[in-house]
C-alpha positions in Angstrom: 62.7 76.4 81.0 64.8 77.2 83.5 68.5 79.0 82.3 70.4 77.7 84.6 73.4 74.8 85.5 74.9 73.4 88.4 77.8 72.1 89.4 76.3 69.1 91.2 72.8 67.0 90.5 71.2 66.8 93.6 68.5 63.7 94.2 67.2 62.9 97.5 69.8 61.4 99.4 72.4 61.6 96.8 74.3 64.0 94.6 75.6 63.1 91.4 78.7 65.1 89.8 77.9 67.0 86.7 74.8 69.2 85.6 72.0 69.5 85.7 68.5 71.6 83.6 65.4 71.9 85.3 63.1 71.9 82.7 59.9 73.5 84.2 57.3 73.2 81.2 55.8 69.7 80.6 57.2 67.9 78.3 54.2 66.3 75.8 55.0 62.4 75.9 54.1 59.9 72.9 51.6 58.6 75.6 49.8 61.8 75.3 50.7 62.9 79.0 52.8 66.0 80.1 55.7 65.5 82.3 56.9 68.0 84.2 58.8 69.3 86.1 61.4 67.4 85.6 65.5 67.4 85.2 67.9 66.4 82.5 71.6 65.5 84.2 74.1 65.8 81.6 78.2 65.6 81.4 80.6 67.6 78.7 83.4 67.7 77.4 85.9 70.2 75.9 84.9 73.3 74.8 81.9 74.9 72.5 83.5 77.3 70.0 82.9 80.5 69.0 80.9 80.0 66.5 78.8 76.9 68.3 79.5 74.4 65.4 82.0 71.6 67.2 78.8 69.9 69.3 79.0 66.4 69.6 75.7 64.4 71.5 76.8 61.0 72.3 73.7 59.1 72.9 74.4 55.9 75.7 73.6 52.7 75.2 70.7 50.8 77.3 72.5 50.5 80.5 74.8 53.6 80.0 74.5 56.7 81.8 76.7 60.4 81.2 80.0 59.2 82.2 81.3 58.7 79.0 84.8 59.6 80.2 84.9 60.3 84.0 85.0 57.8 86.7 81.7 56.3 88.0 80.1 58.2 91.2 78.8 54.6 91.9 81.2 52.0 91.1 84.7 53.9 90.3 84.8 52.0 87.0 86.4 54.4 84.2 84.1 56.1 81.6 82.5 54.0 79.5 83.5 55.6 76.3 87.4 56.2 77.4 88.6 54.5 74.6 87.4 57.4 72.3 87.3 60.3 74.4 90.3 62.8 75.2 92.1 64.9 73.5 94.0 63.3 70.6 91.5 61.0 70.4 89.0 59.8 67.9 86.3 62.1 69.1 89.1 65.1 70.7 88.2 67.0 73.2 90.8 70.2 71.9 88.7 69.6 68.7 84.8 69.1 69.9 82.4 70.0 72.5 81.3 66.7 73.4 77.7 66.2 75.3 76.0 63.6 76.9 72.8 63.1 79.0 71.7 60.6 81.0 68.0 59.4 79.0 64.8 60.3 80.2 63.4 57.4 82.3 66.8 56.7 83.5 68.3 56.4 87.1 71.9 58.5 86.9 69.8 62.3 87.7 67.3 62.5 84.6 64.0 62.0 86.0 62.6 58.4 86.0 60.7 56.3 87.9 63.2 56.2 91.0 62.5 59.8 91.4 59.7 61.4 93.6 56.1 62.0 92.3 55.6 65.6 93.1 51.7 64.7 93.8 52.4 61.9 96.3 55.7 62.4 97.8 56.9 58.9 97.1 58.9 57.5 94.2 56.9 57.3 91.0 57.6 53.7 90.4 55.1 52.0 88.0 52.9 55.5 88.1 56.2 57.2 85.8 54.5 57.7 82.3 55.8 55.3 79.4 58.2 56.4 77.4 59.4 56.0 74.2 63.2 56.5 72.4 61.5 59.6 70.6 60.4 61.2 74.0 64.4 60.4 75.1 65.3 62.5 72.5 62.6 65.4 72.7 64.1 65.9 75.8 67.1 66.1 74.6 66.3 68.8 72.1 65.3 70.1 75.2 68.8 70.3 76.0 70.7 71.0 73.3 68.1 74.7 72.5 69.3 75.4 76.2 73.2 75.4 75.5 72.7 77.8 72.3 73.2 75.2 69.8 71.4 75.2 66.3 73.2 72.5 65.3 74.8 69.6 65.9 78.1 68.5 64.3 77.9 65.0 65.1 75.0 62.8 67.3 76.8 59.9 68.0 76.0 56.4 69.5 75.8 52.9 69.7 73.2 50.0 70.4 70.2 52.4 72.2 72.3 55.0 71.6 71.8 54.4 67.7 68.2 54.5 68.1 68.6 58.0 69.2 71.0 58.9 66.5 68.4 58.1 63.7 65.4 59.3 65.9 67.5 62.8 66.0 68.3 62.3 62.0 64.6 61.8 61.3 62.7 64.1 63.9 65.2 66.9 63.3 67.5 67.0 60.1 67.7 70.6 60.2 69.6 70.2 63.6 72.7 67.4 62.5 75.4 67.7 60.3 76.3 63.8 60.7 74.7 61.2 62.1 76.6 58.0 63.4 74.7 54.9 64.4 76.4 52.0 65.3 75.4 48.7 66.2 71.6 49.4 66.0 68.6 49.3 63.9 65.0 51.3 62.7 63.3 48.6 64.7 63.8 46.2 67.5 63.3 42.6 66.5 60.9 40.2 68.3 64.4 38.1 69.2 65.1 41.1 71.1 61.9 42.0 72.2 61.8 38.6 73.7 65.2 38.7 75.1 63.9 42.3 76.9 60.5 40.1 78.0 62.4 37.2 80.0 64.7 40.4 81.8 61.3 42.2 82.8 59.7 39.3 84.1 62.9 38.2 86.1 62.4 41.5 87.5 58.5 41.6 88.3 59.7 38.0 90.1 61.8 38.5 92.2 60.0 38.8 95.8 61.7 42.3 96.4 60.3 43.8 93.2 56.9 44.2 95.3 54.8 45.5 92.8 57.4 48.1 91.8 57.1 50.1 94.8 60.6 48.4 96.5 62.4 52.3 96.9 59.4 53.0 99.5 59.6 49.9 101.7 63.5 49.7 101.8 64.3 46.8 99.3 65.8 46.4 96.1 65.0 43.5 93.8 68.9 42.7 92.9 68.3 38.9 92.2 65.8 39.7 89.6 67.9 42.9 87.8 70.7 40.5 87.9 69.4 37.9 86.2 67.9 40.6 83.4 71.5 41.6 82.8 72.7 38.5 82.8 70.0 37.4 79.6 70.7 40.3 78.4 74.6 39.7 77.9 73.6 36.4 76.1 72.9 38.1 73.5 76.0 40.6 73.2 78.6 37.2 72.2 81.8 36.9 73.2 84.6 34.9 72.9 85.1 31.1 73.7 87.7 31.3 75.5 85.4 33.3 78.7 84.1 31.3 81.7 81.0 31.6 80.6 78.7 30.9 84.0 81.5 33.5 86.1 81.6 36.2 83.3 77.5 36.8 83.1 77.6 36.7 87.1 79.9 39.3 87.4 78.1 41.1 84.6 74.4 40.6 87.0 76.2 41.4 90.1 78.0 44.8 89.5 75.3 46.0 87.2 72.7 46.1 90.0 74.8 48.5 92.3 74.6 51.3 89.9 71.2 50.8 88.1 67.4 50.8 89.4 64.8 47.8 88.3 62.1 50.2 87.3 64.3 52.3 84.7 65.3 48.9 83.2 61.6 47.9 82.6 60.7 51.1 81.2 63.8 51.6 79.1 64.0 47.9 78.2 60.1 48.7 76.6 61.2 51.7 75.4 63.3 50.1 72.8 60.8 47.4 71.8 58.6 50.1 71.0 60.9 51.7 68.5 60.1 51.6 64.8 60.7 54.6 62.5 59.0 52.8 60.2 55.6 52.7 62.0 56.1 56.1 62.9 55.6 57.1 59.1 53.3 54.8 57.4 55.5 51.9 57.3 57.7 52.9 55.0 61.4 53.3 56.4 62.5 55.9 53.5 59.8 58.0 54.6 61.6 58.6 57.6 64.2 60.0 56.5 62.7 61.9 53.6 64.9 65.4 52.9 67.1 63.9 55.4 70.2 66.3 55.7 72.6 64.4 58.1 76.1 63.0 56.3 75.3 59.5 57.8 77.7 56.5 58.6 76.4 53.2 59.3 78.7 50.9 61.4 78.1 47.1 62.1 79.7 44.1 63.3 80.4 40.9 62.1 79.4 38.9 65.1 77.0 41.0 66.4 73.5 38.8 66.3 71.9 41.4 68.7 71.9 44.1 65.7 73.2 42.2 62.6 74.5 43.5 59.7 71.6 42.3 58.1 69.4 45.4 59.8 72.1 48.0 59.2 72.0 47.0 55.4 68.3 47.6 55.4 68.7 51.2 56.7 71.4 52.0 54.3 69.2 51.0 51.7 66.2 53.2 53.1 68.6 56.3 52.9 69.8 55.2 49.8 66.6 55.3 48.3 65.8 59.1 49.5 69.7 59.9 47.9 71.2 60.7 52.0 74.6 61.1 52.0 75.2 57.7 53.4 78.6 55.8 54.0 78.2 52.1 55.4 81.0 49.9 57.2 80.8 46.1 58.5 83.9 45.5 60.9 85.3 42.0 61.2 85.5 41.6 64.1 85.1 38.3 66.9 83.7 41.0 69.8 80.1 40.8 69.4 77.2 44.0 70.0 79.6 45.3 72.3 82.6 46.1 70.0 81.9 49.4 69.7 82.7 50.1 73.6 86.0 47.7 73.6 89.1 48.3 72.0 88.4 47.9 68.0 90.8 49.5 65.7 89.1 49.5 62.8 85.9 51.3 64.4 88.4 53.5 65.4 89.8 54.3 62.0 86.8 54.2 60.4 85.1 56.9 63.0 88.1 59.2 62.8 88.4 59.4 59.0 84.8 60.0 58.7 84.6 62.8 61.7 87.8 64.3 60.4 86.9 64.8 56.6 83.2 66.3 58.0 84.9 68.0 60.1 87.7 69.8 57.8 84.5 70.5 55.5 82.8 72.8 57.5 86.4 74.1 59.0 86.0 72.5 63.0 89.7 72.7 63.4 92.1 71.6 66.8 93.5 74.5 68.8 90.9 77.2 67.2 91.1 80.8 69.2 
């Protein structure tokens, strides 16, 4: 693996601010293939201390990307974690070294299918190996062994991003001190499976989808990915009061300037293929057997995408292998997306719990 970062990501035709790893060995996939080449983009945050033990990975969310607190290269919207990234802030940036990279399969520098296919010259497209949340996270790994890091304080995230958290807390415990998954589940249920199914195929339907290989004839299936967003958003709630019909246009219209079709298809199925269960016999407790993590468990009252329901079912799993588990449902009228809008008590609740771990193995502000 290569050693080295760089102050901008370059893709062809584009550069994206941040860094980037080359990652020059393959990279084993669940499918059984090896990818590589291939590059990890990734933003941070503050500063690692001395003794590497203030690491924070924040894990995005389906249609996320690294810009957790810096402006979009795309569409100039702020970061989409700003709410709880800065310093003073629930996850501080004069207390952490905060990390984030953009997921394997995705469009914002990691590889995925919009990038070129070594062999052929042209984008991979539908040729890009399936990948699964596990393989996100291998990479990852990846990642983390490259900026020195034995292990993580915290691996943070919400929705997706929560799928990663407990893929991390079960594929390595060694490596997290606490894990924080919010909004999100040890499987993804057929309502959302099916949910995923009707964006896909809006895609694949759209007459500028062209078999997948749109990047290499000059079109870009927008009406389709907008319409997969839009589904999508059905199923986040939100409140009455919202012009329904204008609110999930705007959603479908400014999502497809920053995001590429293919990555949501393979993404989308990425998630539907996530089961930690499966992974160990179906059993759930199995997963996290010896698990080391201090875990805390965050779900919303209105949120039907991940209900409580699921979160309680986790809890239980740890509970029954004795994890160090704390568990919060937040009232809260918001829906799945509460954890990226302003929510006090999610606030609370994540700085309390980050601030007692943190004191406990002596992460304080203004160290050096």
């Amino acid at each position: 693996m290569s050693s080295s970062t760089a102050p901008l990501l370059k893709q062809p035709g584009r550069e994206w601010p941040g860094y980037s790893l080359p990652v020059e060995e393959p990279l084993r996939l669940d499918s059984g293939i090896d990818l590589g080449p291939f590059t990890i983009a990734y933003q941070t945050y503050g500063t690692l201390n001395p003794e590497h033990s203030n690491a924070v990975l924040i894990c995005h969310a389906l249609t996320g990307d690294q810009y957790v607190a810096d402006p979009h290269p795309i569409t100039g919207h702020a970061g989409w974690w700003t709410s709880l990234v800065g310093p003073g802030g629930v996850l501080d940036t004069e207390r952490y070294f905060l990390i984030c990279a953009n997921v394997l399969g995705g469009c914002m520098g990691t590889t995925g299918p919009k990038d070129i296919d070594p062999a052929t010259g042209e984008p991979w497209a539908l040729s890009f190996p399936v990948i699964t949340i596990r393989d996100m996270v291998r990479a990852q790994k990846l990642l983390i062994e490259h900026l020195g890091i034995e292990q993580l304080f915290c691996v943070i995230g919400g929705s997706m991003g929560g799928m990663q958290v407990l893929q991390w807390a079960s594929s390595y415990p060694e490596a997290v001190y606490t894990a924080v998954p919010i909004a999100a589940s040890a499987r993804h249920s057929a309502q959302n499976i099916a949910f995923h199914e009707v964006g896909r195929q809006a895609i694949m339907a759209d007459p500028d989808w062209c078999g997948g290989r749109y990047l290499s004839l000059g079109r870009n299936p927008s009406r389709g990915l907008a319409v997969a967003r839009m589904a999508a958003h059905v199923t986040y709630g939100f409140d009455a009061d919202f012009q329904v019909e204008s609110y999930l246009r705007h959603q479908g219209s400014t999502f497809v300037d920053r995001f590429d079709a293919n990555s949501y298809l393979y993404i989308t199925r990425a998630m539907d293929y996530f089961d930690l269960a499966a992974e160990h016999g179906g059993s759930l407790p199995a997963a996290f057997a010896g698990a080391q993590p201090r875990f805390c468990v965050i779900s919303f009252t209105s949120d039907w995408l991940f209900p409580t329901s699921e979160s309680r079912s986790l809890v239980h799993a740890l509970n029954a292998v004795a994890a160090n588990v704390s568990f919060v449902e937040i009232e809260t009228d918001k829906g799945h997306d509460a954890f990226l809008l302003h929510e006090p008590e999610l606030f609370d609740t994540l700085r309390g719990f980050l601030t007692g771990c943190a004191e406990h193995r002596g992460i304080t502000r203004f160290w050096g």
